[in-house]
N, C-alpha and C positions, 0 to 999 in steps of 0.2 A: 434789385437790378431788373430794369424791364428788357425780355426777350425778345419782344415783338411778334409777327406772323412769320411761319414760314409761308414762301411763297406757293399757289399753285397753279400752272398754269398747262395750254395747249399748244403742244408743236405736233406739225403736220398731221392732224387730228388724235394724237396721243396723249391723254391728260399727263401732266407729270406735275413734281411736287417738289422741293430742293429745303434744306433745310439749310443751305450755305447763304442763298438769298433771301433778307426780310421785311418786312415792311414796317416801318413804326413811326408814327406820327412824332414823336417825342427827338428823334433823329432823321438828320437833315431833312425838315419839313416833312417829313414823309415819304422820301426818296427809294429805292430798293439799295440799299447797303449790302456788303459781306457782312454776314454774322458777325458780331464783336468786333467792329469796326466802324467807322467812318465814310470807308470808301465807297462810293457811291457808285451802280454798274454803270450811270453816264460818264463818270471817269474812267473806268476800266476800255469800254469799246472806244470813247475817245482816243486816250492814247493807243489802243489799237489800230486805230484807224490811222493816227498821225505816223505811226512804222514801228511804234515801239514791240520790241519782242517780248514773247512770255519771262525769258530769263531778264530781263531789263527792268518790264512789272514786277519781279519777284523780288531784284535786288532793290528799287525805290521803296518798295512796299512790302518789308519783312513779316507781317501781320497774314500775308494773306498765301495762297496754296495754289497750283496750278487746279486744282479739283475747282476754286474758288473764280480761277478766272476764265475755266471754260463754264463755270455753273450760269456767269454774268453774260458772256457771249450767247447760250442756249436761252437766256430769257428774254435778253436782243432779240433774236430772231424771232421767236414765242410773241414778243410784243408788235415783230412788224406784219409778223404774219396775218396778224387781225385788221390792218391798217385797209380802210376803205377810201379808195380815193371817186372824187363825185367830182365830174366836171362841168362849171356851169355853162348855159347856154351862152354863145357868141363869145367866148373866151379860145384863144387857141391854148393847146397841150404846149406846158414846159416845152422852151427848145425851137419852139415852132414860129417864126414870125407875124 
């Protein structure tokens, strides 16, 4: 059975490392999953985003831990944080007419 990577990454210049999230080419293309799962952290913050509560994720998704879906939330953030936005010349900013 392949384990895959755990993940390791940086929130607000703190290295951290999770052994809930992992990476493995072999599952879903290579997406960041819950450990021994399926579930992929784009579905986890999705339906966060759409209103679902932790107790709602927990009852849809027996498989997986409240440890598991703030471990997904913290690498959300982890991922956005590094996000560089470049704005090309003669273009206005999102929003702006």
């Amino acid at each position: 059975m392949r384990t895959g990577l755990a993940v390791r990454y940086h929130l607000n210049g703190t290295q951290m490392t999770t052994e809930r999230i992992v990476i493995d080419p072999a599952i879903m293309l290579g997406k960041p999953v819950i450990r021994g799962t399926r579930i992929t952290v784009e579905l986890i913050l999705r339906k966060l985003a759409e209103g679902s509560s932790e107790n709602h994720l927990l009852e849809d998704y027996p498989h997986i831990t409240r440890g598991d879906i703030r471990a997904a939330v913290a690498y959300g953030a982890a991922s956005v944080a590094h996000e560089e936005v470049v704005l090309l010349p003669g273009e206005p900013p999102a929003g702006k007419p």
